[in-house]
TIMI-2910 file (N, C-alpha, C, CB; in pm, 1 decimal, decimal comma, always signed):
<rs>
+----------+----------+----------+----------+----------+----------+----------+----------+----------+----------+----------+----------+------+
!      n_x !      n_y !      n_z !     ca_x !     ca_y !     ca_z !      c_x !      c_y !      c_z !     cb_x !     cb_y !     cb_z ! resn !
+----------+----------+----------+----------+----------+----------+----------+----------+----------+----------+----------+----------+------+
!  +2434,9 !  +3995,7 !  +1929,4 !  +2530,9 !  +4088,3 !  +1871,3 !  +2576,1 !  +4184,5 !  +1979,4 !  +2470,2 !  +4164,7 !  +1750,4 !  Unk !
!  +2661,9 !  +4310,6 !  +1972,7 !  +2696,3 !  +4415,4 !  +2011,9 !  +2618,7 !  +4501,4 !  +2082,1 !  +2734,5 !  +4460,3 !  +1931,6 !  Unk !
!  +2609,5 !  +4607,2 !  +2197,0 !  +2578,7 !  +4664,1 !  +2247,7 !  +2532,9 !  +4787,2 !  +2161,7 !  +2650,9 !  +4658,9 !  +2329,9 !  Unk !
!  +2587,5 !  +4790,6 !  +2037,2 !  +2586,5 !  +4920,5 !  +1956,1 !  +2563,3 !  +4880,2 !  +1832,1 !  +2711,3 !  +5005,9 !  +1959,2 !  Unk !
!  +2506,4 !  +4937,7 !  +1735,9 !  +2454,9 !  +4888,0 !  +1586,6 !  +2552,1 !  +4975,5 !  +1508,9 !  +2274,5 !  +4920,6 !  +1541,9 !  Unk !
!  +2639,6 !  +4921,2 !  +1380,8 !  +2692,6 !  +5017,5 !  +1351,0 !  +2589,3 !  +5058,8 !  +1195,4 !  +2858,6 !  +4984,0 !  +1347,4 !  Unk !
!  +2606,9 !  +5124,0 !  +1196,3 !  +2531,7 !  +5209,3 !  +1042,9 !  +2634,6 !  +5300,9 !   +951,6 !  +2396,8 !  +5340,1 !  +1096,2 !  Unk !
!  +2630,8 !  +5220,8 !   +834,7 !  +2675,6 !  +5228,4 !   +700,4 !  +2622,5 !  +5341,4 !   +599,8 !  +2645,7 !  +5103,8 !   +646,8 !  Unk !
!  +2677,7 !  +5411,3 !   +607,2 !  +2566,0 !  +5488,2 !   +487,5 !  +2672,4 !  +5541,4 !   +354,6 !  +2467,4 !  +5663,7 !   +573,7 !  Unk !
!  +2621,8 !  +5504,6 !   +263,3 !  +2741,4 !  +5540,7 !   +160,4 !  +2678,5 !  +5609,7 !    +25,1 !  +2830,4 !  +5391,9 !   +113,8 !  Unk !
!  +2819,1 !  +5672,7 !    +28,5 !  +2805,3 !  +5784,0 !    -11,9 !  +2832,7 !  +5812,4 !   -181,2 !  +2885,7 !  +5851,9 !    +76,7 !  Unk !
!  +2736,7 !  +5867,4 !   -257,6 !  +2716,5 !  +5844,7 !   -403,2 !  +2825,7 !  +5955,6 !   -474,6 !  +2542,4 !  +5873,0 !   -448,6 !  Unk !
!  +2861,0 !  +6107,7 !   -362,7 !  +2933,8 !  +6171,2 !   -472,9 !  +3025,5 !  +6231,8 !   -338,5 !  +2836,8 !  +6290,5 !   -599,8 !  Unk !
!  +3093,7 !  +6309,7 !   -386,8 !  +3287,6 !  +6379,0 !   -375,0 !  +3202,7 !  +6473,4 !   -238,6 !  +3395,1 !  +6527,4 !   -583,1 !  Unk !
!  +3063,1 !  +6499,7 !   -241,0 !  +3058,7 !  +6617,6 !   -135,1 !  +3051,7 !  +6517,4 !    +32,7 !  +2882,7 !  +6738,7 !   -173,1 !  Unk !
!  +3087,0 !  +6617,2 !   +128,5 !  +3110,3 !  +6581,7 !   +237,6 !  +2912,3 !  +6567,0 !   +323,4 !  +3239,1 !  +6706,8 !   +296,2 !  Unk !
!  +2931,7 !  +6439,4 !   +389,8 !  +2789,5 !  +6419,1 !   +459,6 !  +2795,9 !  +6510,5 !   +593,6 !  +2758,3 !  +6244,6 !   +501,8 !  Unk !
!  +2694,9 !  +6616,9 !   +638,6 !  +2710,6 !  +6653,4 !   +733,6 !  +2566,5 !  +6609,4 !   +862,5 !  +2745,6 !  +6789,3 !   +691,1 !  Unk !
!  +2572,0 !  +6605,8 !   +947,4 !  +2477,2 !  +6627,7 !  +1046,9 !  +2395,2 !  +6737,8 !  +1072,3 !  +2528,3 !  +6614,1 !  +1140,0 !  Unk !
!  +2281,2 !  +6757,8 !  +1096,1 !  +2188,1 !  +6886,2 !  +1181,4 !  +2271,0 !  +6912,2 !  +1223,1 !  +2072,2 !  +6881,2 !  +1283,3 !  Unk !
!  +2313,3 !  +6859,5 !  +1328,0 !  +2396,6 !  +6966,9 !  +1418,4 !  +2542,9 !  +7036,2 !  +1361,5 !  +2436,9 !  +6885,6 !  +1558,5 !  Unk !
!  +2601,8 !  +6999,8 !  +1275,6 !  +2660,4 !  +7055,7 !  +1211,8 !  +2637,3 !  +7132,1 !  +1113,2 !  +2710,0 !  +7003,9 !  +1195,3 !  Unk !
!  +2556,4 !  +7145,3 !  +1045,9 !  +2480,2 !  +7221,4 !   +916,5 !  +2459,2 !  +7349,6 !  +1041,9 !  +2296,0 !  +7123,8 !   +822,9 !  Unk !
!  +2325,8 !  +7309,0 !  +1112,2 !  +2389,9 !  +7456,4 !  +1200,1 !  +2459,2 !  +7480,5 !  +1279,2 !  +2333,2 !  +7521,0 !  +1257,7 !  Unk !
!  +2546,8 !  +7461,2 !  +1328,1 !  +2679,2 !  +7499,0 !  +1368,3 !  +2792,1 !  +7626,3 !  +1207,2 !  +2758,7 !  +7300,8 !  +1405,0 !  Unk !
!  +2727,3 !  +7543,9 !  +1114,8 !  +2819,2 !  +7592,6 !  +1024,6 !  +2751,0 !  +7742,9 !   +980,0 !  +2841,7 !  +7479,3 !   +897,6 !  Unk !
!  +2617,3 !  +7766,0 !   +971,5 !  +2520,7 !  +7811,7 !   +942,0 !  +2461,4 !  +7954,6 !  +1033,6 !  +2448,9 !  +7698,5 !   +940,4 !  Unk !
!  +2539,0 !  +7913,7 !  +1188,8 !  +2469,7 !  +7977,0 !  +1278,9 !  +2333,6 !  +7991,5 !  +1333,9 !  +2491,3 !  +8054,4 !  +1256,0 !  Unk !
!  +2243,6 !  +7838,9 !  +1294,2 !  +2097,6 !  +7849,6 !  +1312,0 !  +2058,6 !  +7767,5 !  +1410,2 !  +2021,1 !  +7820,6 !  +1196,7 !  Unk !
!  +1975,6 !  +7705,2 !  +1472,5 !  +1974,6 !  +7664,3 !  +1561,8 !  +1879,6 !  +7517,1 !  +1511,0 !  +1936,7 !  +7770,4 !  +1661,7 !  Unk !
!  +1934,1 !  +7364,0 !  +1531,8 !  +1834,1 !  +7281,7 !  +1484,7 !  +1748,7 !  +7330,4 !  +1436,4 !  +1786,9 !  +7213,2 !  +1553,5 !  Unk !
!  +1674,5 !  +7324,3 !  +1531,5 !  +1537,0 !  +7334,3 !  +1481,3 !  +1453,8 !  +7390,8 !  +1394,0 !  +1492,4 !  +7355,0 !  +1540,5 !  Unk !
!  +1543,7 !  +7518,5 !  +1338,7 !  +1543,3 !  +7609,6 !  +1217,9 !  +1540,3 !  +7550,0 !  +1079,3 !  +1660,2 !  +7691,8 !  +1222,4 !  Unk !
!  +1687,8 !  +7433,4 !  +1090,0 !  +1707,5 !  +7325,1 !  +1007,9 !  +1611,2 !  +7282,7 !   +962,1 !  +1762,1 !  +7235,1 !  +1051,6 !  Unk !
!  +1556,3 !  +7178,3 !  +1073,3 !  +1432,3 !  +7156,6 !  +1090,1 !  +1318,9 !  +7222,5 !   +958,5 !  +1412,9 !  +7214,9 !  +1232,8 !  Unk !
!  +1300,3 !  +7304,8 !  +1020,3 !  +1204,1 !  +7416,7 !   +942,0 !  +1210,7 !  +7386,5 !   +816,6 !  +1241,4 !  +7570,0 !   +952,8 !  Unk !
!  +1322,0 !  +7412,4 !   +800,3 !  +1375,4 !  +7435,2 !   +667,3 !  +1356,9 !  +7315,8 !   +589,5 !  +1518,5 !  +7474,1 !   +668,6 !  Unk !
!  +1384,1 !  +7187,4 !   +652,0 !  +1361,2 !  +7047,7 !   +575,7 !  +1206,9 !  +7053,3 !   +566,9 !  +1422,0 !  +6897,9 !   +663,6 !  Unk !
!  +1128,1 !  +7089,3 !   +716,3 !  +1003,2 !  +7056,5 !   +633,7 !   +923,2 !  +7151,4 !   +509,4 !   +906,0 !  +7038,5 !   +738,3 !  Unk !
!   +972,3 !  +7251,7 !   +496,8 !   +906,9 !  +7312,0 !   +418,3 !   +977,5 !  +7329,1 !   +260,2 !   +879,3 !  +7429,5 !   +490,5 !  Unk !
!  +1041,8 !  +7198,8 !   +294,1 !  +1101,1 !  +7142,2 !   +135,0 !  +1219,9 !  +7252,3 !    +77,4 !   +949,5 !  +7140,7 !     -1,5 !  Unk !
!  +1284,1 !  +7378,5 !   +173,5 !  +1403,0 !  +7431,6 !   +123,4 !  +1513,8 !  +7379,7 !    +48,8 !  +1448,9 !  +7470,5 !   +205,5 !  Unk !
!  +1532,8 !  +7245,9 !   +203,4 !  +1631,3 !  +7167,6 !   +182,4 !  +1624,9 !  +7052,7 !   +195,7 !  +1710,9 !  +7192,1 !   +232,1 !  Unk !
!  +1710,6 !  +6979,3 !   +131,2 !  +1641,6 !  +6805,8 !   +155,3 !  +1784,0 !  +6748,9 !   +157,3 !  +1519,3 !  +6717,3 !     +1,1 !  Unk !
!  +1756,0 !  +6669,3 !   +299,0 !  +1877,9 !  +6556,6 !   +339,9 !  +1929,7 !  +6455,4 !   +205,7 !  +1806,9 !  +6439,5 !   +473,7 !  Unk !
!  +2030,4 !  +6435,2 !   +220,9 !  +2089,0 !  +6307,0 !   +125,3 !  +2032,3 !  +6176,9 !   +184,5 !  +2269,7 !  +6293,1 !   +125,8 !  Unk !
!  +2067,2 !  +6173,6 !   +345,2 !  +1979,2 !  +6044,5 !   +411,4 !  +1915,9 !  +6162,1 !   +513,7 !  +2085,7 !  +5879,6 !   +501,6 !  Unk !
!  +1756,4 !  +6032,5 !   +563,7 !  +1675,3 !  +6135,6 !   +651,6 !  +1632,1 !  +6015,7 !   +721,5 !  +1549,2 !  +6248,2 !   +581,2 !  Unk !
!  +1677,6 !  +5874,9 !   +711,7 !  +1696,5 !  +5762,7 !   +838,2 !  +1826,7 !  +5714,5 !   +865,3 !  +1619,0 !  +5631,9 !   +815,7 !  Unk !
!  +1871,4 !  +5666,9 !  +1005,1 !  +1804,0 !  +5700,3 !  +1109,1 !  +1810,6 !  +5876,5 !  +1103,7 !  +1870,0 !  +5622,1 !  +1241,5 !  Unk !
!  +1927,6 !  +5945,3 !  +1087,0 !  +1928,7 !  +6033,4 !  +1101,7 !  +1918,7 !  +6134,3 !   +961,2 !  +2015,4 !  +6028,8 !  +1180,3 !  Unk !
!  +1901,3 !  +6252,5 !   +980,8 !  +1958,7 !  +6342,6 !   +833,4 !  +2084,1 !  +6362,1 !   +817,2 !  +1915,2 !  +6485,5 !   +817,7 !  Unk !
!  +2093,1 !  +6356,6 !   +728,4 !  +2259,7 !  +6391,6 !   +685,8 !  +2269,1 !  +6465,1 !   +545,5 !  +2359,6 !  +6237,8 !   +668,0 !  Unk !
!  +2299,0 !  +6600,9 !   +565,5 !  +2293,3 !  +6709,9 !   +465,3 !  +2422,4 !  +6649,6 !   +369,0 !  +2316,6 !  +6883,0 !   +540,4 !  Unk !
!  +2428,6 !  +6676,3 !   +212,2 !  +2557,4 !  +6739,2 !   +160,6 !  +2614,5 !  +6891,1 !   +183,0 !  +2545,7 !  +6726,9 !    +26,1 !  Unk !
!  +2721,5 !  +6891,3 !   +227,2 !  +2763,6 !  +7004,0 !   +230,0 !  +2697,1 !  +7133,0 !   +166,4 !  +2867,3 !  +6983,7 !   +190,6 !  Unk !
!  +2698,0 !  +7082,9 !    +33,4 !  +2635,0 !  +7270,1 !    -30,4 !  +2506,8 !  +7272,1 !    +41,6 !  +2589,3 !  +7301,2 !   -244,6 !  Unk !
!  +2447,4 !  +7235,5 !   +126,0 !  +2316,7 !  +7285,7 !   +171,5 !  +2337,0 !  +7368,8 !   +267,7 !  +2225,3 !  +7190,6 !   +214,6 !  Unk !
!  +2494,5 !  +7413,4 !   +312,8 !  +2510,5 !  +7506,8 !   +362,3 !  +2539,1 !  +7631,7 !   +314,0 !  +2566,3 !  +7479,6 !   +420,4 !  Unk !
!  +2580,3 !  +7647,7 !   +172,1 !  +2562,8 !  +7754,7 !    +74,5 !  +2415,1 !  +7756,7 !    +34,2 !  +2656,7 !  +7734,6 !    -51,1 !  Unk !
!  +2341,2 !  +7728,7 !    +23,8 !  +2197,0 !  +7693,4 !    +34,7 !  +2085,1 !  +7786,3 !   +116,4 !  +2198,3 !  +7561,5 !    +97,7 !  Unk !
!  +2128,3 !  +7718,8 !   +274,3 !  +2084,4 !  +7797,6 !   +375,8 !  +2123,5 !  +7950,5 !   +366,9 !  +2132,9 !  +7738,9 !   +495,3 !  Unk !
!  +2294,7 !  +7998,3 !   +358,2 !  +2308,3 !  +8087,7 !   +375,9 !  +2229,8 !  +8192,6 !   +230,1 !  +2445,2 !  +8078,3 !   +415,5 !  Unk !
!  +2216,1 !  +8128,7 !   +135,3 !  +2145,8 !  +8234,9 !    +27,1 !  +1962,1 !  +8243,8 !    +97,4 !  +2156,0 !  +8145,8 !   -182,3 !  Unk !
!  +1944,8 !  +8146,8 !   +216,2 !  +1807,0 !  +8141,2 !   +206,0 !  +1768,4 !  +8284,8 !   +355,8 !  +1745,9 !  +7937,7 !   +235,9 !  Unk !
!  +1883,5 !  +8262,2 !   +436,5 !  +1873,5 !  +8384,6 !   +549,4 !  +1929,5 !  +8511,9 !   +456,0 !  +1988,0 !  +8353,9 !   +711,5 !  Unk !
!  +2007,4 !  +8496,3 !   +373,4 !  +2048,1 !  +8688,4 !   +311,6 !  +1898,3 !  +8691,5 !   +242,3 !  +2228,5 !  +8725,5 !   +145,5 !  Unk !
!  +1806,6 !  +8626,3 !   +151,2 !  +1697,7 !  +8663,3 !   +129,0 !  +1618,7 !  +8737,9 !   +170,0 !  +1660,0 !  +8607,8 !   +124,5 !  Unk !
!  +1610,3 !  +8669,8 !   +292,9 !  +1514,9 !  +8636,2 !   +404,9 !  +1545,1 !  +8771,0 !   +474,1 !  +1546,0 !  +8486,0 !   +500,0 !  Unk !
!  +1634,6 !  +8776,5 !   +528,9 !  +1694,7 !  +8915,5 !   +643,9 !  +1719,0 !  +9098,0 !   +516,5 !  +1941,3 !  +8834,9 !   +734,1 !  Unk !
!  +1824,5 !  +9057,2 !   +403,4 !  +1841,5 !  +9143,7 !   +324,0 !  +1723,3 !  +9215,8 !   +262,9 !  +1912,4 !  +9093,1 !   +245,1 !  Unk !
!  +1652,0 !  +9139,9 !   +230,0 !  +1516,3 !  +9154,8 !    +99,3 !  +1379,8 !  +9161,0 !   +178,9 !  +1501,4 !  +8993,1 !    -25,0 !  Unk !
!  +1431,7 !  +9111,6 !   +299,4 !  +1258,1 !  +9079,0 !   +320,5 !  +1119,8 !  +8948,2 !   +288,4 !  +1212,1 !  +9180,7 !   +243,6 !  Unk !
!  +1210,5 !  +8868,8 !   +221,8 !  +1203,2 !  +8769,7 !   +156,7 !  +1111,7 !  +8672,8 !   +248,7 !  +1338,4 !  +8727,2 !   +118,7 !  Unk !
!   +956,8 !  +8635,6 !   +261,9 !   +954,5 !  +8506,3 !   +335,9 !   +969,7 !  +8365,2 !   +316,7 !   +869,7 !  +8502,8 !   +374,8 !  Unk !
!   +991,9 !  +8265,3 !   +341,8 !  +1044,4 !  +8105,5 !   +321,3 !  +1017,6 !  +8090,4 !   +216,2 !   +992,7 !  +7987,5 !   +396,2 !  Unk !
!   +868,3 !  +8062,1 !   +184,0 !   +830,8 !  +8047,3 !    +66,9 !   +873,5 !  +8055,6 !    -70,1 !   +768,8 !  +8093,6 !    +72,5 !  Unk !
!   +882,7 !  +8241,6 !    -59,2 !   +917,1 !  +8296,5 !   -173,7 !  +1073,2 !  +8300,3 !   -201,9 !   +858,7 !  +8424,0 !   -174,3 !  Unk !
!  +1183,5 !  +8241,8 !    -55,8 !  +1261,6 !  +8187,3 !    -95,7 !  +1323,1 !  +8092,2 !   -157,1 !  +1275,4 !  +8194,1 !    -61,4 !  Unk !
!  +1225,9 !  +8017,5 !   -115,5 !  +1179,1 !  +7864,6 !   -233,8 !  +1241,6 !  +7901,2 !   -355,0 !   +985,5 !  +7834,1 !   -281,1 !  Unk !
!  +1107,0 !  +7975,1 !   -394,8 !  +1059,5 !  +8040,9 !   -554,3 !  +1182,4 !  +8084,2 !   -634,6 !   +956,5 !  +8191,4 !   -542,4 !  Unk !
!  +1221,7 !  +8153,1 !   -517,3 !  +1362,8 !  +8231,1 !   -585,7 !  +1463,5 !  +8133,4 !   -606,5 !  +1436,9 !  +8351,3 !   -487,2 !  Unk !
!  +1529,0 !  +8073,8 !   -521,6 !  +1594,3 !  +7936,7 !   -549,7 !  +1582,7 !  +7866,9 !   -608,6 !  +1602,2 !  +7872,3 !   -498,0 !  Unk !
!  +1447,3 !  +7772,9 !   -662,8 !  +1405,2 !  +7710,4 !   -758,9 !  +1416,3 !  +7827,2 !   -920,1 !  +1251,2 !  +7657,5 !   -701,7 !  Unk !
!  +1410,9 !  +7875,1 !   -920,2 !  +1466,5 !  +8017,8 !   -994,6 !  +1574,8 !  +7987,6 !  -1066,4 !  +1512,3 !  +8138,7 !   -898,1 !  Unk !
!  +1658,5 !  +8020,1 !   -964,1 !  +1814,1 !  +8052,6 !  -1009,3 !  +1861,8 !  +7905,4 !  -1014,2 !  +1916,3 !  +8158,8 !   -889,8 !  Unk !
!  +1814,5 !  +7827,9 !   -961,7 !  +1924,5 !  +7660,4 !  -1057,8 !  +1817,2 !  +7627,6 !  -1123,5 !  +1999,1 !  +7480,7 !   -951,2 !  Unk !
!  +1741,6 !  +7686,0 !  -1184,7 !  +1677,5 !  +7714,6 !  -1333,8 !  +1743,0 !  +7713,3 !  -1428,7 !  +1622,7 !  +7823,9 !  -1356,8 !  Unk !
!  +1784,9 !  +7879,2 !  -1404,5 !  +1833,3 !  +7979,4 !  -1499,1 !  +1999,4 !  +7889,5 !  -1508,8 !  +1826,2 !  +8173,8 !  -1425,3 !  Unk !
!  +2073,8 !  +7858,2 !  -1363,6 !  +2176,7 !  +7797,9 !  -1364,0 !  +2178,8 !  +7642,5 !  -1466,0 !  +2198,5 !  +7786,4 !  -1216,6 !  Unk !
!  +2090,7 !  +7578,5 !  -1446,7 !  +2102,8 !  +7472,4 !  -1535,6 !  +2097,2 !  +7493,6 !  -1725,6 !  +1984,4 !  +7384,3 !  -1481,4 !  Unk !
!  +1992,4 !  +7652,6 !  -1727,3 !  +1999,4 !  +7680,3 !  -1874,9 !  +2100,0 !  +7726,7 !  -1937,6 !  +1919,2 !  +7755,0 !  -1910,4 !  Unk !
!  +2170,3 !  +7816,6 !  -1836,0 !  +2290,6 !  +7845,0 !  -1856,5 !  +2419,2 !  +7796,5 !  -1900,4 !  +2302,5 !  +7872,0 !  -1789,1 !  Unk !
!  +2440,8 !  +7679,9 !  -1852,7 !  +2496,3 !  +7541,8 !  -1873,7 !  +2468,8 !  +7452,8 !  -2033,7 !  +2424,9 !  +7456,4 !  -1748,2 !  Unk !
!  +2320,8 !  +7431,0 !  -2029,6 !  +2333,0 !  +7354,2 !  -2111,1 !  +2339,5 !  +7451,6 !  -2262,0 !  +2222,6 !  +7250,1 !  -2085,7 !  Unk !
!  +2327,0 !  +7588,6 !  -2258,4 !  +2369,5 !  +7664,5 !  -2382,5 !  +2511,3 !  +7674,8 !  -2371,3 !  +2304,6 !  +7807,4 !  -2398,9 !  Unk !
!  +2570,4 !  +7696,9 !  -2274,5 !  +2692,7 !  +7678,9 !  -2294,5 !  +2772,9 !  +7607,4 !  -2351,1 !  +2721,2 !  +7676,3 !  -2232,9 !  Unk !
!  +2719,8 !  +7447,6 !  -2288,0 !  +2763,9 !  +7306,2 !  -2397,1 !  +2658,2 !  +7341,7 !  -2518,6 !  +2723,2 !  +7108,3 !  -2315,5 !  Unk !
!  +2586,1 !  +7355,5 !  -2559,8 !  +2581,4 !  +7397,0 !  -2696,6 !  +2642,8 !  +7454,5 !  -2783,0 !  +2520,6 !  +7440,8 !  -2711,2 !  Unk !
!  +2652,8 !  +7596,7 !  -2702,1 !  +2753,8 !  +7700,6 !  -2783,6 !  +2918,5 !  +7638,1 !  -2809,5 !  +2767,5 !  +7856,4 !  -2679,4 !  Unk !
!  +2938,9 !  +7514,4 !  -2756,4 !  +3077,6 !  +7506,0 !  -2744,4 !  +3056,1 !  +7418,8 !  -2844,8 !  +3156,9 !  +7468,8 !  -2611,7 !  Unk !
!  +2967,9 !  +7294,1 !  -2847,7 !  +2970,2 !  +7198,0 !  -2967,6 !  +2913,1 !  +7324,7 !  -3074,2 !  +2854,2 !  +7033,5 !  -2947,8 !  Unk !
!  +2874,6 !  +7348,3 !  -3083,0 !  +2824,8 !  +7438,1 !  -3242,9 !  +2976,6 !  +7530,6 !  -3305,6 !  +2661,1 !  +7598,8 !  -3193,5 !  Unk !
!  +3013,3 !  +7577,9 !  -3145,5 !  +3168,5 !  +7624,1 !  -3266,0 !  +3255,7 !  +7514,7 !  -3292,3 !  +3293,4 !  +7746,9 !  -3197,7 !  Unk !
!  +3224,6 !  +7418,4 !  -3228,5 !  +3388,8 !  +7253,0 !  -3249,4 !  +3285,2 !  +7202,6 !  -3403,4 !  +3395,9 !  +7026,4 !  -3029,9 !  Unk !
!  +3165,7 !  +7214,7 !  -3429,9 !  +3120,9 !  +7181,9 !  -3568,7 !  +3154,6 !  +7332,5 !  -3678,6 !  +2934,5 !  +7137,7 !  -3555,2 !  Unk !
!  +3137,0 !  +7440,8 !  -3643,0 !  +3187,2 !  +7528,0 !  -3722,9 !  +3308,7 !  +7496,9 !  -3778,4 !  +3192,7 !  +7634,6 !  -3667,5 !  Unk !
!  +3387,3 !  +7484,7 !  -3685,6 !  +3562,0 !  +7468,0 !  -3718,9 !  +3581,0 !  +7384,4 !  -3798,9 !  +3659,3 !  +7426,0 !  -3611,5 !  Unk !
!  +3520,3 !  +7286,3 !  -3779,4 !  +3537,6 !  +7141,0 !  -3836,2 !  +3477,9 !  +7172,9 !  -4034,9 !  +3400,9 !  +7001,5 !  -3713,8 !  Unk !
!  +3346,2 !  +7239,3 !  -4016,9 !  +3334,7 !  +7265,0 !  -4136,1 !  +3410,6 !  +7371,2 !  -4217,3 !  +3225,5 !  +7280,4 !  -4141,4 !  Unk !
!  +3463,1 !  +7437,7 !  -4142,7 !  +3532,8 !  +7535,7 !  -4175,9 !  +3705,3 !  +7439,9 !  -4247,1 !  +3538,4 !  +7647,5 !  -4018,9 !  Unk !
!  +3747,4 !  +7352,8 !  -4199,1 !  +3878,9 !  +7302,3 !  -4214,7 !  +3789,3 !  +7246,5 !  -4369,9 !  +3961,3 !  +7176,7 !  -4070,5 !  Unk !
!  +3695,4 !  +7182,7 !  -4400,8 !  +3674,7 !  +7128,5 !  -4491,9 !  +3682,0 !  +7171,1 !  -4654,9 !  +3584,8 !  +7098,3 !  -4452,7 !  Unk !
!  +3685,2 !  +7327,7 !  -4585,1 !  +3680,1 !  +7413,6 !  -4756,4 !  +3770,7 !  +7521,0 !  -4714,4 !  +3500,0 !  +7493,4 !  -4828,0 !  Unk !
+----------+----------+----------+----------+----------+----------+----------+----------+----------+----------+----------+----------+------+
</rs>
């Protein structure tokens, strides 16, 4: 074959695949920070052979994990905590929402009936 292997990696949703080196570039951190950050389960690649390749929001991600971190005082960890937190609260949020919306489209509905 070829001097060069090409590699395919495809892609399951609408967000953009980025590289380490682009995640920090975008981020202002330096690899290896990245790094850090993947191993201590902050953030987790979409692919992590051969290379990592972030989705985009893991750069809204990072940046809530340094304002923690620098603003608050916050260490990694307990940035975790906090993050795992809030797309908690974000996912409960959501699914009362689609509740609250089907419970008034059944109100109405009973309501037209009488």
């Amino acid at each position: 074959m070829g001097k060069y292997d090409l590699i395919i990696y495809e892609q399951k949703s609408s967000n953009t695949l980025l590289t380490i080196y682009e995640v920090s570039h975008f981020v202002g951190l330096h690899p290896d920070m990245i790094r850090r950050l993947f191993m201590l389960g902050l953030i987790d690649p979409r692919v992590e052979e051969p290379d990592m390749l972030f989705e985009d929001s893991v750069v809204t991600r990072i940046d809530k994990i340094m304002r923690l971190k620098s603003d608050l005082g916050i260490n990694l960890a307990g940035c975790g905590l906090i993050l795992d937190l809030l797309d908690r609260i974000d996912r409960i949020e959501r699914r009362l929402l689609y509740y609250e919306l089907k419970y008034d489209d059944l109100e109405k509905g009973f309501a037209r009936k009488f």
